[in-house]
Structure formats: structure tokens, C-alpha cells
C-alpha positions, 0 to 999 in steps of 0.5 A: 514470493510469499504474501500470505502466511501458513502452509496448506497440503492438499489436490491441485486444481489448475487454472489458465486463462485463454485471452478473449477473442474480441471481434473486430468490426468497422462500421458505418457512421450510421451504426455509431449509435447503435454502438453507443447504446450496445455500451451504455447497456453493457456498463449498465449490465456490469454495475448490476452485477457486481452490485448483486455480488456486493449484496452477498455478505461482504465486509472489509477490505473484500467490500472495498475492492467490489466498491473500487470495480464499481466505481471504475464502472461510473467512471465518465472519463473511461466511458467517454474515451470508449465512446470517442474511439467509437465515432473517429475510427468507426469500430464496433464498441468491443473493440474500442473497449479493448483499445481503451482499457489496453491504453489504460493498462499500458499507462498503469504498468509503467509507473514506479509505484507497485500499487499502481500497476497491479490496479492494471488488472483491474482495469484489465477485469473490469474491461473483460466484463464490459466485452463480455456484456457486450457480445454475450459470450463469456470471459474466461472457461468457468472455475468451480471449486466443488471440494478443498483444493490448493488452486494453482492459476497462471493469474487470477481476477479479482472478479473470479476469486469473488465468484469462488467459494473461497473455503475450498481454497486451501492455499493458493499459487500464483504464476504472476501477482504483485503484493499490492495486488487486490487478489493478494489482498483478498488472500491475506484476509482470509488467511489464504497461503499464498504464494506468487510469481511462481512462474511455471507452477500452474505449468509443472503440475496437474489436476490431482497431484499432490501439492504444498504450499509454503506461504512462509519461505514462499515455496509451492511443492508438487509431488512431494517425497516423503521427506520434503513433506516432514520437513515443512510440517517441522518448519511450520510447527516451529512457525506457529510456535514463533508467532504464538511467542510474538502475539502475547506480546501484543498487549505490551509496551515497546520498551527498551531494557533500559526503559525508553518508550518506542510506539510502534504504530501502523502505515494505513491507506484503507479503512480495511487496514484498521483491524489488521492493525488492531490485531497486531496490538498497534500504538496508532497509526503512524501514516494515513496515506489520504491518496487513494482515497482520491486515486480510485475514482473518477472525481474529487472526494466532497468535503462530506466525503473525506470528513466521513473517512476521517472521522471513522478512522479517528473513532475507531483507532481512539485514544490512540493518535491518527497521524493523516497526511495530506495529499501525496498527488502527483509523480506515479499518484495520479488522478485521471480528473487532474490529469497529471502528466510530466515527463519525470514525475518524481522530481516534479509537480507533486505533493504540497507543490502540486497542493499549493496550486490548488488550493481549492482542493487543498482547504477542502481536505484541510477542513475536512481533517478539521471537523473530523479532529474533534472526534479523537486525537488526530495529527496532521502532517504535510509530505514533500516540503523542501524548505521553510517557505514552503511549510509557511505558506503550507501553515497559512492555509492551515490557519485559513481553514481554521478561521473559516470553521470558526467563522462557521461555528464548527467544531475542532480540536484547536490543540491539533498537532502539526507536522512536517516529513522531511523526505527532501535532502534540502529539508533534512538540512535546514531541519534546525529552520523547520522545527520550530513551525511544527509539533514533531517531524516524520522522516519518510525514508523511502523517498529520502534515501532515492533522493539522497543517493540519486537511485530510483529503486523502481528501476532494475538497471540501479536498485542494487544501489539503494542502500538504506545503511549508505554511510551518506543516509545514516549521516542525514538521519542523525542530522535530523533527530539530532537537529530536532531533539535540540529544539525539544520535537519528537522524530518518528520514521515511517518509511520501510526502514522501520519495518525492517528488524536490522534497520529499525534497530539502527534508527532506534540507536540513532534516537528515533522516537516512534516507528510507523509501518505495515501492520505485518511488521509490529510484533517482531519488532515489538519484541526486538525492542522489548529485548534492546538495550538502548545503549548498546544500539547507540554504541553500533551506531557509533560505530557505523558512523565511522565506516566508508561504505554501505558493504561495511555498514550492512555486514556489521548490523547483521553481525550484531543482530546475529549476536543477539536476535538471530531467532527473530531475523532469520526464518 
């Protein structure tokens, strides 16, 4: 899987870890605090660390991450956890911090959602170094990096790739990884090719041999004949010649022929996303994912806090529009203070049900959006409403946050623009109720077509059953925009459809306003609309609305993309 574009030739270097050898040991109740004492110190000795690392030059998302390991490090739940193992089964605190941080890993691996199981390495990473203080011995075999090398690992830790000096990474590949990763992170800002869940690569090859990288088809060639070699550099050529074409329309209107203005604005759930956004000549920002501001950490965010954030992503991305959304908490978004457990989460205490029970914490972040209004054109938006009950007593609190600023003497923008997504089928079919309480409507197509067609895409056994282009979901996206268009409210998509070319197209045919997604995405789909005639997306669309099944469905958009933009979705 490539993450991270480019190609890079040059000598291995191969990385395996070896799993720490953590001595187990009973003890008597005597030594339980002595045990305790030997945590404390390790806890202390790991924050010192990383605040040390912190100091060295670090900025954006690299910075963030260091900040999430240090959190994790303050965490009184896990320290607590450790410290309870301790004294009811009488082992040495080594082997309660293995006990615990494996419970954790296990619990983070089984969720649905991809950001959190590859936090599970930070938890690995972050437990690794609390052993390592505690015994004295180290993690892993030391790594350093003398000379440019393409690195070949069978994983890597967030605290290992911060300890290398990362400008004699010439490219990079991973046996296992994620994209959500905060190593594949850390690469992709610094331009790193990468390439992951290479398997045996770290295996095939050995020090020394010559090694490409193809962060663009995702390839790690080793030992490569003269030929193999030619060929990647001709591809990468006409790659950089692609992306130099895509950049100069960065500055452009996403305009189609025939004259209707599309944005293409940003999904962002960190303040380091913001110059990747920037960079990529994006409208705004879509989708504020508010989350993970609460998710990394043991304990709620104050008001203070979340104003703080807010505020600087609104002065930071003005003129342009912020579009935040509310807290999406609960089924795999879980905080460990709430403790949120349910035995099907996705269909359970989430989102503005799990905020209407809590409206402590509800109000708090509403105010918070509030106050940080009044520093540029901000948008609020609420995920998970099922119908216009819920959205009312949603806009009640709205309202009550408002009342308690003015009483307060507080500023806001009182024009702030409300929304609604409609991710629920009960909400995309009563589209024609809720409209009329809200400024614009964002259809959050991820959980609308799991839910539409019943598929849970987390799940092997039937991913192969989610199908955007499914004749069902296509009938519901028109419902919707034509639902709202009637009442005079503007529709945008934020979901993964909109980052895809074939089916942007389609959601433009369908008459979307807006399209929001991974910054990565903007150019292309920048110049796929530049180059688009509405009408004749409107045409497909009306001819795929006539078709019976998703097979059907697909091969005609593939076809009449191959007609006319085969350079641009096929690599």
C-alpha cells in the first residue's frame, strides 16, 4: 500500500524487532509499594524524555504526536490500572505494565475504526518505554542511521522513527502499518516514499542491496535488473510531470464548462492537517472532526481548551469557511473517562444521542464553537440525527448556549450557520422535515451506505457488499439534494465518495453543491471538474438511475470516465 508519494533508489538498511523479555515476578504484599514507587519513577523518567525530545525543533503534526505520547503518559486511568494489578495478583510492576498495556492493545485492535487500531502501537511504544525505565535494559537493538538508506523494518515506533535522523531516510518500507498510522503520518510530512504492509520485504532483502521504492504503485523493488529500473524512473517522470499540471491548478475555481461553482474544501481532524490543506489549494474545511480532540487524552477538554483550537483553526483558514462538527462519540470513538462500552456500538449510544444525555458536555463544546465564531466564518454541524425530534431539542441547546453568552456579555457571530448531516436512512427520508430548521444539509456517505445496505465495511466476511454506486444509495442521494434543493438549502458530501474521481462525478451529476475530503484528493478532482460538463454528469446520472444492480452501475461510470478523464483515474 503506498502512503506516501515519490520514489527513492538507494541501500538497504534492515530493521526487526526482538519483543522485550520482561521478567515476571511474584511478590509479597510487603514489596507492593516498593513496586509502586519503581512505577512512579519510570512514568516520571519516560515524560522527561520525551519532554526533551519535545525540545528539539519539532513543529506540526510531529509535534502533535510527541504531545499525544505525553499525554498518554499522564493518563491517571492507565497508571491506576497498573498500580491495581500490582497489589490483587502480587506481580513486580514490569509485568503489570505488560498485563495492562496488552489489555489495552487488544481492545484498540478490535475496533471498526482504522485510527484506532493503529493508536494500539502507541500504546504498545508508550508501555515498551515504561518497562524499559523500569528495568534499566533497553527496548529494542539501537537503530542508527550514518548514511541515506532506503529503511526496510518489519514495524517501526513512533519513538524510534523520532530518534533517527530522518534525512537519511531515503524512502521507506513497512512490513505491517496502517494509513492512519502516526509513523505513516510522520512520512508523509516529510515527503518520505513509503510503502507499507510489505510483508516479507524486510525478510527478502539484506543490508546493502540495492533497493527501490515506489510510493506511487505501492512497490518495493530489491535487487532490480536493468530494465525494472528504467521503468520506474520513466513512470516517475511522467508523475511529477501529472502533479506539476495538477498544482497549477491549485489557485483555480472548481468550475464546471458550463459554469457551476463546486468548493472543494478539506476533511481535518488535527491542526497539522491545516498546511497539507493549504497546500493543496483548498475552498475551507468541510469537516472538522472535534473527536480526537477529546479521544487522545485521559480527561475532558475545558471550554478554554476547545476555544483555543477552534479559534486557531478559524484564523488560520479565514475568509474561508470552517465547517465543525459536534462531537461524533461513541461506537469505536471512545474516551477512556466515559467509558463507553456497548455490545454493538454503531447502532448504539453515539453521536447526538450520546450528547443528549450529556449535556454538560454538550453546551460546553457548543459554547466553545460560539465564542471561537467571532474570529472568522465558522459553521456548526451535528452528526447522527434520525429525525426532526432529535434535531430540535439539538437546536434548544444551541439556542441555550446563545442565551447564556449573551447573558455573559460574550461575543459571537449571531449569523453562525447551522447544519445537519444526514447519515441515517430515517433522516434521508424525512429530509423534506429537517430542512427547514437548518442553513445547509452534509450528507456523510460513510455511515449512510453501511446503514443503507446493512454492510459493515470493517468486516471482511461482507466488505465486498459495500457498494457506493448501489442503485438503493444512488435513489437516496437524489432523494436528499432534491429534497433540499426545493426548499432553497445547499448540499454538500463529506464522505469518501467525494474523494473518489468516478464517484465524485456522480454526486456532481446528482446536483451536490460542495464536496469536502482528504486534502490529498483536491487537485485531481479540482481539475476533473474544471474539465466537466455538468449536463452531461446529469445525463449519466440519469442513466444510472435506470440500472438494477451495482455491477451495472460501476461498469458505466468507468466507462464514461475512461471516455473522457482516463489520464487522470488511472495511474
Amino acid at each position: 500500500m503506498a502512503i506516501s508519494e515519490g520514489i527513492a533508489r538507494g541501500r538497504a538498511k534492515i530493521y526487526r524487532h526482538t519483543p522485550i523479555a520482561v521478567e515476571r515476578e511474584q511478590i509479597a504484599k510487603s514489596q507492593v509499594e516498593g513496586e509502586h514507587s519503581l512505577l512512579d519513577q519510570a512514568f516520571r523518567r519516560a515524560r522527561t524524555a520525551l519532554e526533551r525530545r519535545k525540545g528539539g525543533h519539532l513543529e506540526g503534526e510531529a509535534l502533535e504526536i510527541l504531545e499525544t505520547h505525553l499525554l498518554l503518559l499522564q493518563d491517571p486511568t492507565y497508571i491506576k490500572s497498573i498500580k491495581e494489578m500490582i497489589e490483587e495478583k502480587l506481580i513486580n510492576a514490569a509485568w503489570a505494565t505488560e498485563e495492562v498495556t496488552r489489555g489495552i492493545i487488544h481492545t484498540l485492535q478490535a475496533s471498526d475504526d482504522e485510527v484506532f487500531r493503529q493508536r494500539a502501537i502507541d500504546i504498545r511504544d508508550i508501555g515498551d518505554s515504561i518497562v524499559v525505565h523500569i528495568t534499566g535494559k533497553g527496548a529494542h537493538p539501537s537503530l542508527v542511521l550514518d548514511e541515506p538508506v532506503i529503511l526496510l523494518a518489519d514495524t517501526l515506533l513512533p519513538s524510534e522513527f523520532f530518534s533517527l535522523d530522518r534525512s537519511n531516510i531515503l524512502g521507506l518500507s513497512l512490513d505491517r502499518g496502517g494509513l492512519a498510522s502516526h509513523v505513516a503520518i510522520l512520512a508523509r510530512g516529510l515527503d518520505i516514499p513509503t510503502v507499507i504492509e510489505t510483508h516479507p520485504a524486510s525478510h527478502a532483502a539484506r543490508d546493502g542491496d540495492d533497493v527501490i521504492i515506489d510510493g506511487i504503485r505501492g512497490e518495493v523493488i530489491i535487487r532490480a535488473d536493468r530494465q525494472a529500473a528504467q521503468n520506474v524512473i520513466e513512470r516517475y517522470n511522467a508523475y511529477l510531470k501529472h502533479e506539476a499540471e495538477l498544482l497549477e491548478g491549485a489557485s483555480l475555481e472548481a468550475r464546471t464548462k458550463d459554469g457551476k461553482h463546486i468548493p472543494i474544501q478539506s476533511n481535518i481532524q488535527t491542526l497539522g492537517e491545516l498546511s497539507f490543506a493549504e497546500a493543496e489549494g483548498s475552498d475551507g474545511i468541510g469537516l472538522f472532526r472535534t473527536e480526537f480532540f477529546f479521544m487522545e487524552r485521559s480527561t475532558l477538554p475545558s471550554e478554554e481548551e476547545q476555544f483555543r483550537v477552534y479559534k486557531e483553526v478559524l484564523e488560520r483558514v479565514a475568509p474561508r469557511s470552517v465547517t465543525i462538527r459536534t462531537l461524533d462519540l461513541g461506537g469505536d470513538k471512545v474516551v477512556s473517562s466515559l467509558n463507553l462500552v456497548e455490545e454493538n456500538p454503531v447502532l448504539g449510544f453515539r453521536a447526538v444521542r450520546f450528547c443528549l444525555e450529556h449535556k454538560d458536555i454538550f453546551l460546553t463544546q457548543m459554547r466553545a464553537i460560539l465564542r471561537a465564531s467571532a474570529f472568522g466564518t465558522a459553521k456548526i454541524m451535528f452528526p447522527m440525527i434520525s429525525g426532526v425530534e432529535e434535531l430540535k431539542r439539538t437546536l434548544h441547546l444551541l439556542e441555550t448556549a446563545k442565551l447564556q453568552l449573551k447573558k455573559e456579555g460574550a461575543s459571537f457571530d449571531p449569523d453562525l450557520q447551522v447544519g445537519t448531516m444526514i447519515e441515517v436512512p430515517s433522516a434521508a427520508l424525512v429530509t423534506d422535515l429537517l430542512v427547514p430548521h437548518v442553513d445547509f444539509i452534509s450528507i456523510g456517505t460513510n455511515d449512510l451506505i453501511q446503514y443503507t445496505i446493512a454492510v459493515d465495511r470493517n468486516n471482511q466476511k461482507i466488505a465486498h457488499l459495500y457498494k457506493p454506486l448501489h442503485p438503493g444509495v444512488l435513489r437516496l442521494l437524489k432523494h436528499i439534494v432534491d429534497q433540499a434543493h426545493r426548499a432553497g438549502k445547499r448540499v454538500a458530501v463529506c464522505g469518501e465518495m467525494a474523494s473518489d474521481p468516478c464517484q465524485a462525478v456522480v454526486l456532481v451529476g446528482l446536483g451536490v453543491d460542495e464536496l469536502s475530503m482528504g486534502s490529498h484528493a483536491i487537485l485531481k478532482l479540482r481539475k476533473i471538474i474544471r474539465l466537466l460538463d455538468l449536463a452531461a454528469a446529469q445525463s449519466l446520472v440519469e442513466h444510472l438511475l435506470t440500472l438494477d444492480s451495482s455491477v451495472k452501475t460501476e461498469q458505466a461510470v468507468q466507462e464514461w470516465m475512461h471516455e473522457r478523464f482516463d489520464d487522470l483515474t488511472i495511474r
